[in-house]
C-alpha positions in Angstrom: 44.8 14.8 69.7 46.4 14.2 72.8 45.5 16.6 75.8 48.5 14.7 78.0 50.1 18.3 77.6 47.5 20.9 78.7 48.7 24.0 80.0 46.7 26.1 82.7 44.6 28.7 81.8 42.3 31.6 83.5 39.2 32.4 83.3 38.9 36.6 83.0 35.2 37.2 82.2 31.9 35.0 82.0 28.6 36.8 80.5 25.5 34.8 80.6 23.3 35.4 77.3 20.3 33.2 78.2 20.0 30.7 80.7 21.6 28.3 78.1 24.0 29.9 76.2 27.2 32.1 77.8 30.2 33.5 76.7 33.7 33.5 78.5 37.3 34.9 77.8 40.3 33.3 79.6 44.2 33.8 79.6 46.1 33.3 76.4 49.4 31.6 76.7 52.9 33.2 75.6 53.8 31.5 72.5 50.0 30.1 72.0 49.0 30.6 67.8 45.9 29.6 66.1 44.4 30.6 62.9 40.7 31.9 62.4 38.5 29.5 62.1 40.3 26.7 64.4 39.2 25.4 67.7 40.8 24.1 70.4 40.4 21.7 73.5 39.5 23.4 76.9 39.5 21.3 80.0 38.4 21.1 83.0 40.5 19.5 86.4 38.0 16.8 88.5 38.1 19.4 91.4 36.0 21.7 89.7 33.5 19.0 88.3 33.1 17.8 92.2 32.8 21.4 93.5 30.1 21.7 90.8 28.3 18.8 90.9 28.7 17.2 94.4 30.2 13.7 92.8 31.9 11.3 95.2 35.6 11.6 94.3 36.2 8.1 93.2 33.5 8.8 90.7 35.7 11.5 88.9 39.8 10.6 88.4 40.6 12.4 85.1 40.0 15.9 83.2 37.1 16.1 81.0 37.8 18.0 77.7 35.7 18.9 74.6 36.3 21.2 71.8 35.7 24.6 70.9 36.3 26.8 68.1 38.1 30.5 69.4 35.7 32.9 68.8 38.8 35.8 69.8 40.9 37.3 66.8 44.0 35.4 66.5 45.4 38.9 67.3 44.0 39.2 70.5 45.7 39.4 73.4 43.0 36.8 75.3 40.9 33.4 74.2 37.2 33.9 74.0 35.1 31.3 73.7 30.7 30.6 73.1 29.3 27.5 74.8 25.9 26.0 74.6 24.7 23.9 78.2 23.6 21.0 77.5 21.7 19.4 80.0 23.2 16.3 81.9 26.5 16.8 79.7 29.5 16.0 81.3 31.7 19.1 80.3 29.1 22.2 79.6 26.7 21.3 82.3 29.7 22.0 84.7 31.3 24.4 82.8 28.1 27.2 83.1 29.3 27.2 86.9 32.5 29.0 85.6 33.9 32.3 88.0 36.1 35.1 86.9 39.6 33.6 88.6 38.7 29.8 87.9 41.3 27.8 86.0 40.8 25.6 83.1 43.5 24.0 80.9 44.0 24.4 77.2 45.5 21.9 74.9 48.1 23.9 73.3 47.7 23.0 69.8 45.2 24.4 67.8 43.0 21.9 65.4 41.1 22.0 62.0 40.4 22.9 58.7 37.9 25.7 58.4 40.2 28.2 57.9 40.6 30.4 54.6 44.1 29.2 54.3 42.5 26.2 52.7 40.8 27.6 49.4 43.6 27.8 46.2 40.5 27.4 43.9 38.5 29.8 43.4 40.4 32.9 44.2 38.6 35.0 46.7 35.5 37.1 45.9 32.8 36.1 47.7 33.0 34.6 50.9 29.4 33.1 52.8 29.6 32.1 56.5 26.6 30.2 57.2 26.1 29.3 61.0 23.3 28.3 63.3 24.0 28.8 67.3 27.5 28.5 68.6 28.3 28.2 65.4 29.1 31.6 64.5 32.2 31.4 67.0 34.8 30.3 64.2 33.1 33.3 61.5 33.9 36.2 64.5 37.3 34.7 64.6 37.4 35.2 60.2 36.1 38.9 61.0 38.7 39.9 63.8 41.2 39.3 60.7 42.4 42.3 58.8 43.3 39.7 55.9 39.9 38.5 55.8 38.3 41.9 54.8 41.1 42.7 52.6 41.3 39.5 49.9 37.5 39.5 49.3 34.8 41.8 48.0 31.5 40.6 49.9 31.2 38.7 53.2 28.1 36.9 54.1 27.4 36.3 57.3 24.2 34.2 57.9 23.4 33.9 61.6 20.2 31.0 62.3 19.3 31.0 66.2 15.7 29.5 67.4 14.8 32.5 69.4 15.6 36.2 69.3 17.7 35.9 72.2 19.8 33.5 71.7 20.8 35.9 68.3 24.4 36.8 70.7 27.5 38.7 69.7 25.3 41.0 67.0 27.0 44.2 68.6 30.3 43.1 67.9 29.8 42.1 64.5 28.9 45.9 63.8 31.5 46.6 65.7 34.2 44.7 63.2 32.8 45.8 60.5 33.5 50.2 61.7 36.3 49.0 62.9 38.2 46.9 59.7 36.3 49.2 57.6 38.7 51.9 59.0 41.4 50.1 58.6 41.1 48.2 54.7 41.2 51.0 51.9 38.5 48.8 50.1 37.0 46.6 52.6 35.0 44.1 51.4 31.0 44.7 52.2 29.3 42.9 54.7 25.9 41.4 54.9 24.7 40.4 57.7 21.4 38.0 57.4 20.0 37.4 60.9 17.2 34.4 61.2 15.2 33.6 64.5 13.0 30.2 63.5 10.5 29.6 66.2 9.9 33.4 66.5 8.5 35.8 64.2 11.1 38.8 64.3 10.5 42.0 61.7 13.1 41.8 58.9 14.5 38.6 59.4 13.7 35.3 58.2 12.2 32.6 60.1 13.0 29.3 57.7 16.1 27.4 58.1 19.1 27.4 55.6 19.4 25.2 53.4 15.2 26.0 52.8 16.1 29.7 52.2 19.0 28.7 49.9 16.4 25.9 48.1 13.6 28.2 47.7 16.2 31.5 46.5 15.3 33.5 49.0 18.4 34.1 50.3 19.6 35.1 47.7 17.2 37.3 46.3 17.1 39.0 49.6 21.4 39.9 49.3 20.6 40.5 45.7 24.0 38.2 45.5 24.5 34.7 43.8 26.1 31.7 44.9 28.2 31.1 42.1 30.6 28.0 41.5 33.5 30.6 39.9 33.4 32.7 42.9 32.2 32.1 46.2 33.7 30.1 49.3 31.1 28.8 51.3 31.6 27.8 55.1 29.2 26.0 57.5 29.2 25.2 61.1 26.7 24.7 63.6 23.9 22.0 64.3 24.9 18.6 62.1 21.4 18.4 60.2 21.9 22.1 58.7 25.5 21.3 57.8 24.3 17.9 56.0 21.3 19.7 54.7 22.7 22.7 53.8 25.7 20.9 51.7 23.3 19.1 49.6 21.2 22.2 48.9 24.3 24.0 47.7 25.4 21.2 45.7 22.1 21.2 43.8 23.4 24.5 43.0 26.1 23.0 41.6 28.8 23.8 44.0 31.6 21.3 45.3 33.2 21.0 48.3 36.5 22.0 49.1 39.1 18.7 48.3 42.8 19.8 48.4 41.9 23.1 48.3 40.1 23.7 45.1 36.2 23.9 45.5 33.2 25.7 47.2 31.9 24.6 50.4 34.4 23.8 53.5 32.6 22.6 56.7 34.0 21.4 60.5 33.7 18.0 61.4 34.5 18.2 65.6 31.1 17.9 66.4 
């Protein structure tokens, strides 16, 4: 995982979605592939973190990188990426301080597993994308895919934010789904399950994941099974849902994806 070759990249948009969570598309390099569900490494050159932060030179002497999962198609002509700040942190505390015209520098080579490339068993049918946060960034990515709406028959796309404002990107997921469902003769349905825990929000749920998928209300409310013949299951977001989550489901008696056969695939670059 070597960012020793990290190519320069610009920043093109920035749009602030609460004081702690913004979005921001940059250049995409000629030549650059990824597939849905990847992430990358973004950087950012010790300049930037001394404009930004006022550190004494000597203090800084490489660039700082992190990873993030591409929230863009891998069709689109420009990266797009969702980032939390998190307070004191090396990288995103600097990084909110981004302007349209900065540079930061991407690690050409694209990284992980959580794509849909990986399931051989089960075929597709049902495919559940459960996320909470900046999670969702690698399921947008799925849904920018025509391939994705053609091979299966229901998408589920569960969305678990603490606060109704932090719920971003909702337009463009109806946006995808006009826009593939235009384009697939039989495009599989969506159903999208918005919850908002720490605030009470009409028509969505307020309990975490793996509770709603313990207690069957998730299900119940989709009026669709999870189902060890059937579904592919992908989680990313905050480590105690993905751990919690994966043992709920297993209780269910789903597995988890090993050499492509099995149920549940999660991303481990946290």
């Amino acid at each position: 995982m070597s960012d020793q070759n990290a190519i320069p990249i610009t920043v093109l948009s920035k749009t602030s979605i609460t004081p702690t969570l913004f979005s921001f598309t940059t250049t995409r390099p000629d030549g650059f592939r990824f597939e849905a569900g990847q992430f990358v490494r973004l950087g950012i050159a010790p300049e930037q973190l001394l404009a930004n932060a006022g550190k004494p030179k000597a203090s800084i002497s490489q660039k700082i990188f992190r990873a993030y999962s591409v929230v863009s198609s891998p069709y689109d002509e420009y990266l797009e990426f969702f980032s939390v700040v998190v307070p004191d942190g090396a990288f995103t505390s600097q990084l909110q301080y981004l302007q349209v015209g900065d540079t930061l520098y991407l690690n050409p080579e694209p990284f992980g597993f959580l794509t849909l490339a990986r399931y051989q068993e089960p075929m597709p049918s049902d495919l559940w994308l459960l996320a909470t946060g900046t999670g969702i960034a690698p399921f947008l990515s799925m849904l920018g895919d025509l391939n994705t709406w053609q091979n299966y028959q229901n998408i589920v796309l569960v969305y678990s934010v603490s606060k109704q404002a932090e719920l971003a990107y909702v337009d463009k997921i109806h946006e995808l789904t006009e826009q593939f469902g235009k384009l697939v003769d039989e495009p599989a349905k969506l159903h999208f399950v918005a919850i908002v825990t720490r605030e009470n929000m009409a028509d969505c749920f307020n309990a975490r994941i793996p509770i709603l998928i313990e207690n069957g209300k998730l299900e119940e409310r989709l009026d669709l099974f999870f189902n060890p013949a059937t579904s592919h299951i992908m989680l990313c977001g905050n480590p105690q849902m993905v751990h919690d989550t994966k043992e709920a489901l297993k209780n269910k008696g789903l597995s988890m994806n090993r050499r492509g056969v099995g149920n549940i695939a999660v991303e481990n670059y946290w």
